[in-house]
N, C-alpha and C positions, 0 to 999 in steps of 0.2 A: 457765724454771725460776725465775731469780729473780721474775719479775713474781709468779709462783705465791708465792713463800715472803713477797713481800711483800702482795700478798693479804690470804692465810690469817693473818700477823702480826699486820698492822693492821685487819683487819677491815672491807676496804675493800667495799661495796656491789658487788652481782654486775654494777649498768651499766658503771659506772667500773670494775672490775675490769676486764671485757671489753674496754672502752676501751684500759687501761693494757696489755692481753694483747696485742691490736692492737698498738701503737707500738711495745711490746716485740719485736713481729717486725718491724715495717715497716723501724724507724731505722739496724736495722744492714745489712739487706738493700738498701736506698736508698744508702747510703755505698758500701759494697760495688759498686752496678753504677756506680752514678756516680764514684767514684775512680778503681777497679778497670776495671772494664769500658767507662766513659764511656758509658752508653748513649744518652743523647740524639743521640748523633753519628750511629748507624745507619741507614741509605739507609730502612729498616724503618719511622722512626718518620713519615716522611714531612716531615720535615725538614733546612732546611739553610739553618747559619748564616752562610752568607756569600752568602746572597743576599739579603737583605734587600728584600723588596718595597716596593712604594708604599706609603706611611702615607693604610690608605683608611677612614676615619671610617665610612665610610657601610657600607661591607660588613661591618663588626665589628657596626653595631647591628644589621644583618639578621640576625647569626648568633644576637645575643643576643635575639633576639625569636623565633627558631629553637630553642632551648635551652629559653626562657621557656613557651613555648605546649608545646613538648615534658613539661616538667613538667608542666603544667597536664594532659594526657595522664596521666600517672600519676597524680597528682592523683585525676583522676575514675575510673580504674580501682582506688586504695584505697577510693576512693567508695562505690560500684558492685557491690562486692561483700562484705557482710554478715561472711564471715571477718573482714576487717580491723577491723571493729568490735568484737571481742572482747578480755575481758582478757587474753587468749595475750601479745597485742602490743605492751602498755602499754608496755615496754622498747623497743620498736623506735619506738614514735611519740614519746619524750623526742629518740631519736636522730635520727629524722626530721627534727625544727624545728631539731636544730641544724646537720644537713646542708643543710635548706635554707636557711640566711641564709648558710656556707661557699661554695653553688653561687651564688646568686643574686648575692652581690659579686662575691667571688671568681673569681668568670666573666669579672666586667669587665678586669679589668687581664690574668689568662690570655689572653685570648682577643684582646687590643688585643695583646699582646708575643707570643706566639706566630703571628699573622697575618700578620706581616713576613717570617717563615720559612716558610711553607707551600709547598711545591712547588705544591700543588694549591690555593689559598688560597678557593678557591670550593667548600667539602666539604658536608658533610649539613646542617650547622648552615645555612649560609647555604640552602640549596638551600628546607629548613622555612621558615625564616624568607620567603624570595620567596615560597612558593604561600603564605603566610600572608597575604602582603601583598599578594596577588592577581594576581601577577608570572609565574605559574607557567610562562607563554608561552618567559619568556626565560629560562630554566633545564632542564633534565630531570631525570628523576625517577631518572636513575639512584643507583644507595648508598642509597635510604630506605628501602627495604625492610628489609637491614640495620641501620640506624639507628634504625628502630620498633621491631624486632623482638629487638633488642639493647637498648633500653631496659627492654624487655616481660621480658627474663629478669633483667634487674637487679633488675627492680622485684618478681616472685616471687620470688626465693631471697636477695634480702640480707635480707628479714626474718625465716625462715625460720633462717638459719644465727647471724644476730645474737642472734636470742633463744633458740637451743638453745647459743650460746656464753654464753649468763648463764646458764641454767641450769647447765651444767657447769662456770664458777666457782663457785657456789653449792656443788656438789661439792669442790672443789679447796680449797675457805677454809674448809671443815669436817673438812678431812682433811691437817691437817699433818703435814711429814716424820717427827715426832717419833713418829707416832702409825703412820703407815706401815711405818717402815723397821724397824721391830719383830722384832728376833732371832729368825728362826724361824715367824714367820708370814707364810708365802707368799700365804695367802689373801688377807688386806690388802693385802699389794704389787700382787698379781693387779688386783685390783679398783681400785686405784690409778692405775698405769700404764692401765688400762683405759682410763681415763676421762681419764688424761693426753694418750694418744696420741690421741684424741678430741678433747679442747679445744684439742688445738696447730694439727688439722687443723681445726676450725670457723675457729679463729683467721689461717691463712691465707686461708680461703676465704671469709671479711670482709672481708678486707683486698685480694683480687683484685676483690672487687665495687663497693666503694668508688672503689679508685685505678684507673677504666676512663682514664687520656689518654695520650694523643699524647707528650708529654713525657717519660714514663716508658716509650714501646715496649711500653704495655699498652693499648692501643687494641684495639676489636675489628676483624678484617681482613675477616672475612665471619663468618655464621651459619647454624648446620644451616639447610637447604632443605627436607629434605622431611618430611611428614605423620608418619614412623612414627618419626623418629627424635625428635623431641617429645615423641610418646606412651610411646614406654618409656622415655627420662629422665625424664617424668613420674611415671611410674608409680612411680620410686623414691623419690617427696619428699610429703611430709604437703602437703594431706590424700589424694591419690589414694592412699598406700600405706596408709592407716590401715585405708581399704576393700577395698581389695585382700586385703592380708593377714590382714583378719580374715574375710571372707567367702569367700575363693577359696585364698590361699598360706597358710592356720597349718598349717607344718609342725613349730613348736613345741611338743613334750607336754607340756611344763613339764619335765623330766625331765634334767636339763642334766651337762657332764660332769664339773663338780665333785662332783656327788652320786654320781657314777659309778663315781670313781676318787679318793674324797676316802679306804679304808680304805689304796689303795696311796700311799704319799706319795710316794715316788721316782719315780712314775710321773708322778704327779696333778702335781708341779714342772716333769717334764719335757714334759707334755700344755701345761699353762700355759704355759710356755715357750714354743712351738712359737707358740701361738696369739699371744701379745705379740710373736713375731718377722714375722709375719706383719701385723698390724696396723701393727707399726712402717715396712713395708715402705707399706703403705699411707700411713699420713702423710707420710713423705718423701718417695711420688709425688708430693702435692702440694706438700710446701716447696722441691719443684725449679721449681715454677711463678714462683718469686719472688714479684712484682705481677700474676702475667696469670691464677689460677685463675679456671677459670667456666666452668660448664655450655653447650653447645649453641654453642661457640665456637669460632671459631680465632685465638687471640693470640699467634700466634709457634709454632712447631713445637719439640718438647723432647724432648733428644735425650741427654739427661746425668744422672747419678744410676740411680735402679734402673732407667730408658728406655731406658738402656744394655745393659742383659741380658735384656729382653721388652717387648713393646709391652703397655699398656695393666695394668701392673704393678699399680694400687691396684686395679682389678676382680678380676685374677689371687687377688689375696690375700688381699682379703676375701670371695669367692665359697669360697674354699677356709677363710679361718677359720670362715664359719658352721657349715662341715659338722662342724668339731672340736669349736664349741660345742654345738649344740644336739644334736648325735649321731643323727639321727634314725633313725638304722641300728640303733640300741639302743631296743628301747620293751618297756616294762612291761607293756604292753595286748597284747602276741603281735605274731608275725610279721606279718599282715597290716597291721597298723594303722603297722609301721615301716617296710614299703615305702609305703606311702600317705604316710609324713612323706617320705622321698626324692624321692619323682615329684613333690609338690609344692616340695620346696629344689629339684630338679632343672629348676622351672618358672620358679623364680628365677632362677636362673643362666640361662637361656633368654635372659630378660629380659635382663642383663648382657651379657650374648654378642651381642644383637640392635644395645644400646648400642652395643660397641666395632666391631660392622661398618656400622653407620648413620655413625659418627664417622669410620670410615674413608674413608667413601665422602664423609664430608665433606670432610676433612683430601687427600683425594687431588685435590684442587683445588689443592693447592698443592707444588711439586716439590718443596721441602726434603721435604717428608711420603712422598712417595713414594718418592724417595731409601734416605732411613732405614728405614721399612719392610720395602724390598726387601733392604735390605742385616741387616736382622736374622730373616731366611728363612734365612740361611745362617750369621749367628753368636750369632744368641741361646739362650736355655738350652733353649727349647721346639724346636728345630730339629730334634732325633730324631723328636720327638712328631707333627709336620708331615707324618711318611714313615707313621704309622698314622693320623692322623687328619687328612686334606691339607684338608676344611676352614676348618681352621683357621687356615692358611696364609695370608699375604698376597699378593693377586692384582690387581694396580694397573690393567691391563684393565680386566676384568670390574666392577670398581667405579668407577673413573672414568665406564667409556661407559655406567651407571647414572644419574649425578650429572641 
């Protein structure tokens, strides 16, 4: 909130905005687990300071030739494909050059001071670097898979998220509190918070893609495996959803439910309501993630905040706020044409649904995940719902012996 008000004050540019939105979340969440929680100490992060290994010159340059060629990898995949060339990303390629002269040094002394600690001191970096160097003999190929493939999803969605978070500073520094919090106009605030609960959540999920290390316990530990569970988180991120949705899911009529409910106002606050509590349940999904947000991953299993009362809460809640927005149950055009917006939102949610049982089937690879799970079958809020609708239940079986 404040980064917002100094923003919108000063008039500060939607990059550096974004920038300043970022730190603004990182610096106190960083204090926070590093005072508070100590996390670098965690068996998790794959480190441990009192062992100190050999000081081995030559394994560090491997990794850093590891790392080096691994850019160069994305590199030619920004290359390679014609999106990246467009003005969309002009904001993400300022950020780019200055990420990379951060990674490229930066790496060097990282990766000298944390290789003394590594339980496992021979990880991905170094393994790249050996088949790089033509080594590949005396290495295996185990963990690259995840290491490409983890790089591959860093390298689609932090541009993606970085420049839809400028564009909703841009929102944010045109829309001060002054102008908002306006006695009596709900619709402002509406539209406000909208787009607040939005930038806070872009704002997190920058900052999980950024700070991927070892150091912070936000390493990635593996990566969806299989085929289908890529293609429907795909399906939900520009540009696969641009197509989708305008060709296959407009369940949209334009017909929305402010205009709906905009003669009853007592209503029309308390509809708004509903829908901002719902949203906000979704951002907080992800500011529980601390450092570790990110698509198609497993960084740590989370178990705290709204994890606590349903599994997979921000899907829960934004599948169910679109139905309030866009109302598709209500159409102007007749009955026919409103079930046809339904069975199309209803194809959405499909999609959603498919999400959190592919992620399931991911996540069940790992016991804390299974654990939790099972134990909110029996005390989470959907737990009645589980005995009509079983399923939607979780079933650690049947999904594991899938994996």
């Amino acid at each position: 909130t404040v980064a917002f008000y100094l923003i919108s004050e000063y008039n500060v540019d939607n990059y550096l905005g974004a920038i300043l939105t970022g730190l603004a979340y990182v610096v106190p969440v960083f204090l926070l687990e590093y005072i508070k929680f100590k996390t670098y100490k965690k068996p998790s992060t794959g480190l441990d300071f009192g062992l100190k290994n050999k000081f081995n010159v030559e394994r560090v340059v491997i990794k850093l030739i590891g790392l080096y060629f691994t850019l160069a990898l994305v590199a030619i995949f920004y290359w390679l494909f014609p999106i990246y060339s467009s003005d969309y990303y002009t904001t993400y390629w300022i950020l780019a050059k200055s990420l990379l002269k951060i990674i490229v040094f930066g790496s060097i002394p990282y990766f000298f001071i944390l290789d003394r600690f590594l339980v496992e001191p021979e990880e991905s970096y170094w393994k790249v670097g050996m088949i790089v160097l033509g080594r590949w003999k005396k290495t295996n190929a185990g963990g690259l898979k995840n290491h490409f493939l983890g790089w591959l999803i860093k390298a689609f969605f932090l541009p993606l998220m970085f420049v839809s978070l400028c564009g909703n500073i841009g929102f944010m520094k045109e829309h001060p509190f002054s102008m908002v919090f306006e006695q009596g106009n709900f619709a402002r605030f509406f539209d406000y918070m909208y787009n607040f609960v939005y930038t806070v959540d872009l704002a997190v999920i920058f900052v999980g893609y950024i700070l991927t290390l070892r150091i912070f316990d936000s390493h990635i530990r593996s990566v969806e495996p299989s085929f289908l569970g890529w293609f429907v988180a795909l399906q939900c991120y520009q540009p696969f959803w641009g197509f989708i949705s305008s060709n296959y899911l407009s369940y949209d009529s334009g017909y929305s439910w402010g205009q709906w409910l905009w003669e009853y106002q007592n209503l029309y606050i308390l509809w708004g309501a509903i829908i901002l509590i719902l949203l906000s349940i979704y951002s907080l999904s992800s500011l529980y993630f601390g450092l570790r947000f990110s698509n198609l991953t497993n960084r740590g299993i989370l178990t705290n905040g709204p994890y606590r009362y349903m599994r997979h809460p921000a899907y829960v809640s934004k599948n169910i706020s679109w139905w309030l927005m866009s109302i598709p149950f209500i159409s102007q055009q007749g009955f026919l044409v409103g079930l046809k917006h339904c069975l199309l939102l209803l194809f959405v949610n499909i999609i959603y649904y498919l999400r959190a049982k592919t992620e399931e089937r991911h996540l069940s690879q790992d016991p804390t995940y299974v654990q939790y799970a099972t134990v909110m079958n029996e005390i989470g809020i959907f737990r009645v719902l589980f005995k009509v609708l079983p399923f939607l239940k979780y079933s650690p079986g049947k999904l594991v012996n899938r994996t």
